[in-house]
N, C-alpha and C positions, 0 to 999 in steps of 0.2 A: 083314444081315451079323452072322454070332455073334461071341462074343469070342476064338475061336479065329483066324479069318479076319481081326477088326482088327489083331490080335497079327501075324499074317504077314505085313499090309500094312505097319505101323509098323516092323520088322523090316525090311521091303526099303526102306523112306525110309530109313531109318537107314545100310544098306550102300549105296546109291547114293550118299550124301551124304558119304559116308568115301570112296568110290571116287571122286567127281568129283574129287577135290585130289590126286589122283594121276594120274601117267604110265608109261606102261609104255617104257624104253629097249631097244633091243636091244644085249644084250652087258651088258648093266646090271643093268637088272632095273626094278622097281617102286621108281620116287621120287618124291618130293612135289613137286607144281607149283604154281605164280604162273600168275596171269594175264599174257596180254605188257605190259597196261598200266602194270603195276605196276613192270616193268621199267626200271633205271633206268641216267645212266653210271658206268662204271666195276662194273659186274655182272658177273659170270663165270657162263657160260649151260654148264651140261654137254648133249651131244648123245649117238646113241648110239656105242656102242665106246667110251665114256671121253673121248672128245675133248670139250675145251673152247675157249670164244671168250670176250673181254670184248668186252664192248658198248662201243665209242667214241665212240658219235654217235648220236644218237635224230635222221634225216637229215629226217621230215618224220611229219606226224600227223592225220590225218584223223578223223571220228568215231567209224567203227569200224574203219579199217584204220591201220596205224603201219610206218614204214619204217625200219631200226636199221642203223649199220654193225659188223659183229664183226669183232674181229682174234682169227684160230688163234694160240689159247697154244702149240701146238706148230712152226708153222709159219711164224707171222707173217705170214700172208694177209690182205688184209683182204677182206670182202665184204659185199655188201647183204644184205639177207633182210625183205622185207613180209609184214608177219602181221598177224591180225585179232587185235583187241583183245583178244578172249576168249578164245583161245588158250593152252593151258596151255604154259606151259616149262619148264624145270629150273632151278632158279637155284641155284650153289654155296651153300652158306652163308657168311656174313659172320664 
């Protein structure tokens, strides 16, 4: 490999590594994601279209999958939603 070709390859670790902490929303755009496990209560989870939930209840947790209750900040629905640990979210900021 010359120094041209390592340069390309350190270049695209570099843009994967910037891309994986990100999420694409639709109606949004490109925002920065958390993993689900880092998700905690009382977090405010944005979804696409702008809509947001906070997390009430982290309901059960296994080692890679986790079960969360959200209630719509717009709605006041609450509902389940199971996701794997590593799963990127959107988390409002604090």
């Amino acid at each position: 490999m010359n120094k041209y070709q390592a340069k390309a390859v350190e270049i695209m670790k570099a843009e994967s590594i910037k891309r994986a902490a990100t999420l694409r929303l639709i109606g949004v755009g490109v925002v920065p994601g958390i993993k689900a496990s880092e998700l905690n209560v009382g977090d405010v989870v944005l979804h696409s279209f702008g809509e947001r939930s906070k997390v009430s209840e982290i309901v059960s947790s296994t080692e890679k999958m986790m079960t969360i209750k959200l209630e719509s900040l717009k709605t006041g629905e609450m509902m389940d939603r199971t996701l794997n640990k590593n799963k990127l979210v959107a988390r409002v900021s604090k």
